[in-house]
C-alpha positions in Angstrom: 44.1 35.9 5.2 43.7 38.4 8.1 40.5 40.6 8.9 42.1 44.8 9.0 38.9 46.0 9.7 39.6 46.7 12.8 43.2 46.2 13.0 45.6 49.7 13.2 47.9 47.8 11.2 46.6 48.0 7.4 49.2 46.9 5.2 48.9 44.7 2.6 49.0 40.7 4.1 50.7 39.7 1.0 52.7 42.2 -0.9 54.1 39.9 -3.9 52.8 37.8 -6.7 54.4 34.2 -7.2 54.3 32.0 -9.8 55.5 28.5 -10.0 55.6 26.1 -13.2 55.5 22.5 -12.5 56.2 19.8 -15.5 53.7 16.9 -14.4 56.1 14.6 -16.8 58.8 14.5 -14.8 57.1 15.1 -11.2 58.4 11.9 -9.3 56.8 12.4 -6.2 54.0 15.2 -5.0 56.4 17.7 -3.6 58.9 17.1 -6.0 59.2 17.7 -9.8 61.2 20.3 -12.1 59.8 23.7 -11.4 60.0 27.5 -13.0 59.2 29.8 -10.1 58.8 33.4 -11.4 58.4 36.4 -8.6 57.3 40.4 -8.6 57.1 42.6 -5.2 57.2 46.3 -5.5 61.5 45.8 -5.1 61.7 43.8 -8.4 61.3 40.2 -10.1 62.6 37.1 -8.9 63.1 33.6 -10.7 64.3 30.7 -10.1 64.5 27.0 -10.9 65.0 23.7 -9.5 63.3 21.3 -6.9 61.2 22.0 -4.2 62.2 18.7 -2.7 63.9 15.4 -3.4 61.6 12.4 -3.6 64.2 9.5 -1.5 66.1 7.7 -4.1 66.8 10.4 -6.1 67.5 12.5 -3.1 70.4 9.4 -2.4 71.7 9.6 -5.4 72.0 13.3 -5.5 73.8 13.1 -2.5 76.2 10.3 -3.7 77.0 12.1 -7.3 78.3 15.3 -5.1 81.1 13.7 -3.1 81.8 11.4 -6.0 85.8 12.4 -7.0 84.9 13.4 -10.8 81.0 13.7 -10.7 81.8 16.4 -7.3 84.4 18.1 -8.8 82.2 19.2 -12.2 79.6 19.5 -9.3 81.5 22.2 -7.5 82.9 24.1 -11.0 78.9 24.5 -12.1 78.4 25.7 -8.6 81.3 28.1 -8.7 80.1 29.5 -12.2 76.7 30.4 -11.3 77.9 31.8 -8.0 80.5 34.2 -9.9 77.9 34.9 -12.4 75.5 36.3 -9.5 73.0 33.3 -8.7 72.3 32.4 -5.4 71.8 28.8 -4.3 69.0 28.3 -1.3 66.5 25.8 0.1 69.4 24.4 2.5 67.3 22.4 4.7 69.6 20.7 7.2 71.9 22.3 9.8 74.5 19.0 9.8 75.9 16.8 7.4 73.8 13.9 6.8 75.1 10.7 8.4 77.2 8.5 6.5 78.9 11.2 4.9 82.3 13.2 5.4 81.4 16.9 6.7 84.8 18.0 5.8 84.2 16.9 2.5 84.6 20.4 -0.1 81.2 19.9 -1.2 79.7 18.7 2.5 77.3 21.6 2.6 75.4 20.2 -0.4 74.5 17.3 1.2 72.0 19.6 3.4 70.3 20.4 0.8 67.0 18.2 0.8 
């Protein structure tokens, strides 16, 4: 939080309300966990879903199931389908290709997701 007493610059510090919903059954690790994230600003509402981040293992087998020939190809039509029907997929964490892995695979920039 900021002090505007005696700042020029009094604009809000925060000008959004977020909400996220965390289901403690299936939270593996701290960080990580199915969540419902629900946002309003003065612009509109936001929502998502999803995982804030990967605990390891499951993280490993994420990865694995993407550049798998079947399990990556229903990967990429689920992708392709919420992308046509206006979703947007973020929280892209790294800027390479993890090692190990193919970066010219067709669904290498998945793997940077963390």
């Amino acid at each position: 939080n900021r002090d505007i007493r005696f700042s020029e610059n009094k604009a809000p510090y925060k000008t959004f309300v977020a909400l996220v919903f965390q289901d403690s059954k299936v939270t593996i690790a701290k960080e990580s966990g199915l969540s419902l994230y629900f946002g309003f600003d003065p612009t509109g509402f936001t929502y998502g879903t999803g995982m804030y981040v990967f605990e390891k293992s499951l993280r490993e087998k994420f990865r694995r199931a993407v550049v798998h020939p079947k399990q990556g190809q229903e990967f990429s039509k689920i992708i392709s389908k919420l992308k046509k029907a206006g979703f947007q997929i973020e929280g892209k964490a790294l800027k390479k290709t993890p090692p190990g892995f193919d970066p010219d695979h067709p669904n290498a920039e998945y793997l940077q997701y963390n």
